[in-house]
DRENGUBA-990575 format. One line per field, with one value per residue: residue number from 1; x negated, y negated, z of N, C-alpha, C, O in turn. Coordinates in steps of 0.2 Angstrom, whole numbers, m for minus. Each point is the difference from the previous one (the first is absolute). Last residue first. Example, Ala and Ser with C-alpha at 12.3 -4.5 7.8 and 13.67 -1.06 7.14 Angstrom:
2
num <- [2:1]
nu <- [m64:1]
nv <- [11:34]
nw <- [35:m1]
cau <- [m4:4]
cav <- [m6:m6]
caw <- [1:0]
cu <- [4:m4]
cv <- [m5:m6]
cw <- [3:0]
ou <- [m3:m5]
ov <- [m6:1]
ow <- [1:3]
//
This chain:
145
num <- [145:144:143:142:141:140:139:138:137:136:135:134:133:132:131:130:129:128:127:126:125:124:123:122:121:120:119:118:117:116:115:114:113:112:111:110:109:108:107:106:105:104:103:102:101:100:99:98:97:96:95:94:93:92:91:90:89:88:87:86:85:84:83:82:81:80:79:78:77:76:75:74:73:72:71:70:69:68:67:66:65:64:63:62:61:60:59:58:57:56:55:54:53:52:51:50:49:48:47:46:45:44:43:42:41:40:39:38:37:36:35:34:33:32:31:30:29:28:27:26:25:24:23:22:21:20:19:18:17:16:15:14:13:12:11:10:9:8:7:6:5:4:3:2:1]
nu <- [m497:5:m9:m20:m18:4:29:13:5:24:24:5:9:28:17:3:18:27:23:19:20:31:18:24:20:m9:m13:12:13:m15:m15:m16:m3:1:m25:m24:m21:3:m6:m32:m20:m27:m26:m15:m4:m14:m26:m7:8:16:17:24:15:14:m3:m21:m24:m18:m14:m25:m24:m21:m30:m20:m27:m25:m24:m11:6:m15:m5:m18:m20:m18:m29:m5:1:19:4:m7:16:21:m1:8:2:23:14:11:3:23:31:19:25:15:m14:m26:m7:m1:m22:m25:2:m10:m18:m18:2:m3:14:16:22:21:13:17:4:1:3:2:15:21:24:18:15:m4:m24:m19:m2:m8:m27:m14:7:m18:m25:m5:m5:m24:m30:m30:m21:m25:m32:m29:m24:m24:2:6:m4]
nv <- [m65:27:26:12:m8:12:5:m26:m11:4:m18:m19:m4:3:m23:m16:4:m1:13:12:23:15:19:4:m21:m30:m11:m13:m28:m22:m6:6:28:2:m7:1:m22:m30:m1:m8:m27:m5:m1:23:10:m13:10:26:4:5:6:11:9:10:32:15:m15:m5:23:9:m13:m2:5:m6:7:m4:10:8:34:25:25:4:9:8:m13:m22:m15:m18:m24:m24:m11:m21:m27:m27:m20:m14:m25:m20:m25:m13:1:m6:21:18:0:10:26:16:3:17:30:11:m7:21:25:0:4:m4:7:m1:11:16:27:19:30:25:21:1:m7:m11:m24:m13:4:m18:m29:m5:m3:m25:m19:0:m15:m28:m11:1:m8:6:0:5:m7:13:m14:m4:m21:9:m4]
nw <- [478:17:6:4:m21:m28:m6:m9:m28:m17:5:m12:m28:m5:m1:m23:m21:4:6:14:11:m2:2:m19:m7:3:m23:m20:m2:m10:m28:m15:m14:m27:m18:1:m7:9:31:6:m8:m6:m10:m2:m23:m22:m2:m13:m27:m14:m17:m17:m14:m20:m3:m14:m5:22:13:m9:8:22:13:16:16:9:6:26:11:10:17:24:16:15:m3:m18:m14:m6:11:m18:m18:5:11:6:20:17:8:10:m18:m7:7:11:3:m21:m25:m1:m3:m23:m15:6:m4:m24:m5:4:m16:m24:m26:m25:m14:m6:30:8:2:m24:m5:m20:3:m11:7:m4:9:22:16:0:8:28:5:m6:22:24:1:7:26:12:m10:m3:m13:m3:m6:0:6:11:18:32:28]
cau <- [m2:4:7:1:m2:m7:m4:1:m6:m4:0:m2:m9:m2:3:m4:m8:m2:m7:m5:m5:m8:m3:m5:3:5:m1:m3:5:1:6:2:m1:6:7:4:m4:m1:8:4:3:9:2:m3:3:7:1:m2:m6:m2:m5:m6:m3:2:5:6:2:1:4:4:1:7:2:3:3:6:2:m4:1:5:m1:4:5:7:m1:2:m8:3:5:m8:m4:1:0:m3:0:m9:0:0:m6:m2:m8:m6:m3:2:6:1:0:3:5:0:0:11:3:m1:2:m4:m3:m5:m6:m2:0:m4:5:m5:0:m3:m5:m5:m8:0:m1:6:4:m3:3:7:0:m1:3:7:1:m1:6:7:2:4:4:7:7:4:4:m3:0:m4:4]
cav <- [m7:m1:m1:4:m4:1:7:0:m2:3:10:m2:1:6:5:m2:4:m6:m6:m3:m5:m2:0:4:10:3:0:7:6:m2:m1:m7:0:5:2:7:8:m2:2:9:3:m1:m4:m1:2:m2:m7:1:1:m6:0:m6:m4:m9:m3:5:0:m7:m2:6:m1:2:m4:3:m4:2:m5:m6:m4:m2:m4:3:m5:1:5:2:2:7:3:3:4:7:2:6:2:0:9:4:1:0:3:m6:m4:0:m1:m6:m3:4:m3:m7:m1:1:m7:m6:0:5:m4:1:m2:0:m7:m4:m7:m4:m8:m7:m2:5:0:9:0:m2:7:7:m1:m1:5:3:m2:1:7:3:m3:6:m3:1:3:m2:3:m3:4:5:m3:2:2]
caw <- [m3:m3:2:4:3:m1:2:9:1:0:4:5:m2:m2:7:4:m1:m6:0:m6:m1:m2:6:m2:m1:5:6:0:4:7:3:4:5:5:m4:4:m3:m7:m1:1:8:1:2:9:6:m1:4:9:1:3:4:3:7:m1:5:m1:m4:m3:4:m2:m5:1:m5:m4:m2:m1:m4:0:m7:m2:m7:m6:m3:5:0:6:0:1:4:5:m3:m2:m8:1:m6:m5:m2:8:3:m6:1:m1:6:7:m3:m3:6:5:m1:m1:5:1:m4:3:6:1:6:6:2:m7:m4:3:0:3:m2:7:m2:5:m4:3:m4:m6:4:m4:m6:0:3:m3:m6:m1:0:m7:m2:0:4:m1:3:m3:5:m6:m1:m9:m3:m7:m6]
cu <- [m3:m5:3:10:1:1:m6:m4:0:m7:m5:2:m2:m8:m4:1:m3:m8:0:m3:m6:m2:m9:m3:m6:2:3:m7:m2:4:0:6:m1:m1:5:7:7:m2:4:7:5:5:8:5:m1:3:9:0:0:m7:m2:m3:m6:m1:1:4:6:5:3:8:7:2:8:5:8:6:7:3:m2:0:8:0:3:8:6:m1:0:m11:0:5:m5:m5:2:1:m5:1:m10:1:0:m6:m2:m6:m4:m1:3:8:0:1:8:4:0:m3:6:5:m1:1:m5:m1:m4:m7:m5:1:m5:4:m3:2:m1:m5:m2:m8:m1:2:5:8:m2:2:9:2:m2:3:8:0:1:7:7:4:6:5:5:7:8:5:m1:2:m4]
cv <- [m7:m10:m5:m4:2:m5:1:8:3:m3:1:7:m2:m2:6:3:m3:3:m4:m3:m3:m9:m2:0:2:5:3:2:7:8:0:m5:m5:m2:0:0:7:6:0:0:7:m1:m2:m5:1:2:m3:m7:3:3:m5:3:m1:m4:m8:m1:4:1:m7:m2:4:0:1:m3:5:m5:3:m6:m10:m6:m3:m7:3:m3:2:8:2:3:8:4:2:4:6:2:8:6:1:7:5:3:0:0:m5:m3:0:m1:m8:m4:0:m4:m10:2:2:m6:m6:m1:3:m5:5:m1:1:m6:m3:m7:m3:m5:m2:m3:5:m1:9:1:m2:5:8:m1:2:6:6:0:4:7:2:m3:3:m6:1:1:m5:5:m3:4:4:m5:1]
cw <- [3:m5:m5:3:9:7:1:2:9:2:m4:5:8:1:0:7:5:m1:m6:1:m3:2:m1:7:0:0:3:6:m2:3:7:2:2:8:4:m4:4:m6:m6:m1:m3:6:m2:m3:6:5:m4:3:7:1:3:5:1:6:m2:5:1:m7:m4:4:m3:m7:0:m6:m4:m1:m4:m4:2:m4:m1:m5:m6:m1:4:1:7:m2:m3:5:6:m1:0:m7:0:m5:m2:m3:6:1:m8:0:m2:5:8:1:m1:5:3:m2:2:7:3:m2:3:7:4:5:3:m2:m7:m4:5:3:7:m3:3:m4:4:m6:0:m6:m5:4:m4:m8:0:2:m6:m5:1:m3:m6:m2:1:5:m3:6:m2:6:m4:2:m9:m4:m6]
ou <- [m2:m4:m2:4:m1:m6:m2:m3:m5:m5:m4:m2:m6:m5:m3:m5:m3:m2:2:1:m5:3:m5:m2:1:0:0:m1:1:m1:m4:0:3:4:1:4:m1:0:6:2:3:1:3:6:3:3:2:4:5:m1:m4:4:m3:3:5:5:5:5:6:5:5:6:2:2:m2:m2:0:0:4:m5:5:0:m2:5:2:5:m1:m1:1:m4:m3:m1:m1:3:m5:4:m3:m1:m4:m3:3:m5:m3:4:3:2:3:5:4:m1:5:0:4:1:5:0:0:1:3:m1:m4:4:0:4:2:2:3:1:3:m1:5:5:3:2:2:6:3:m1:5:3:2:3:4:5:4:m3:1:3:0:0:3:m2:2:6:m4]
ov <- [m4:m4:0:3:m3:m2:5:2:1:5:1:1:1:4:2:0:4:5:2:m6:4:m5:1:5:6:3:7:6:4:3:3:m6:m1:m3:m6:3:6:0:2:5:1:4:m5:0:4:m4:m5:m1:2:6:m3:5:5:m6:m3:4:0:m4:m1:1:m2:1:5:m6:6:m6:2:m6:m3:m4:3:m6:0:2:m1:1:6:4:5:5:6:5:4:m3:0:4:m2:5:m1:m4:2:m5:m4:m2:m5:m5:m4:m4:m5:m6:m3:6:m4:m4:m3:m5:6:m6:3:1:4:0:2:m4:2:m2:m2:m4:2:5:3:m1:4:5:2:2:6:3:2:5:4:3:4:3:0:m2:m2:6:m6:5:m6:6:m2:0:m5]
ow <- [m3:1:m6:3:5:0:3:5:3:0:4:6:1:2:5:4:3:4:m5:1:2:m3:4:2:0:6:1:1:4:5:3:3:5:4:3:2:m1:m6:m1:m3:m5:4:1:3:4:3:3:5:3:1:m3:0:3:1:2:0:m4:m1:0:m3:m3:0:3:0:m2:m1:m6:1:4:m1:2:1:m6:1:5:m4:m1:m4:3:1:1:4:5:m4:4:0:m4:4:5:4:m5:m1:5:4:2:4:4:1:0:2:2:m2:1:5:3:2:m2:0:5:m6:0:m5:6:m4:6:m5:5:m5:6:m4:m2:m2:m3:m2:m5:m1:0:m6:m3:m2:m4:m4:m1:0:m4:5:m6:0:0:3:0:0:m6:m1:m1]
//
């Protein structure tokens, strides 16, 4: 994971919420919805996995800048990041950092959806992150967590 690269995830809980409040509103335009912090791909893999499993020292660290030296190697943005700003002012919604939002617990952030009975009419089930961080680690490990 690139240690020299600048990144703002995003979180779909929030994304949602933000997304549900532009169609409410009838806003048009960009607006940028990520967490309010830089991090860099390796640091939010490591923490990640720290927060999930315990795991500390097991993401190896890489470089972008020498990666994309690489002959072939389509260009891409190294120190991006996005800014929400314009989303922060004109909707009055905060941003969680990225580590405010590995370490929240999830159902404390779904509003609507973490109700029991709105469960139920939607027929939806809810991973916990930790559920989410161990189906995704099960895809680089060829099965299940």
């Amino acid at each position: 994971m690139f240690s020299d690269q600048k990144i703002t995830p995003t979180f779909i809980d929030e994304a949602a919420k933000i997304i549900y409040l532009l169609l409410e509103e009838k806003k048009v335009g960009i607006y940028h919805i990520a967490s309010r912090d830089l991090t860099t791909p390796f640091e939010f893999a490591s923490y990640l996995l720290e927060k999930a499993r315990g795991a500390k020292g097991v993401v190896k660290e890489g470089s972008m800048k020498e990666s994309l030296k690489v002959p072939g190697r389509p260009p891409r943005s190294r120190l991006g990041g996005l800014a929400n700003e314009k989303t922060r002012k004109e909707l009055g919604i905060t941003l969680m950092t990225w580590k405010e939002a590995v370490d929240e617990p999830p159902r404390s952030r779904l509003g609507g959806l973490a109700n029991e009975k709105t469960r139920k009419e939607l027929g939806i089930t809810l991973m916990t992150w930790k559920e989410a961080v161990d189906e995704f680690v099960s895809q680089f490990k060829g099965g299940p967590a």
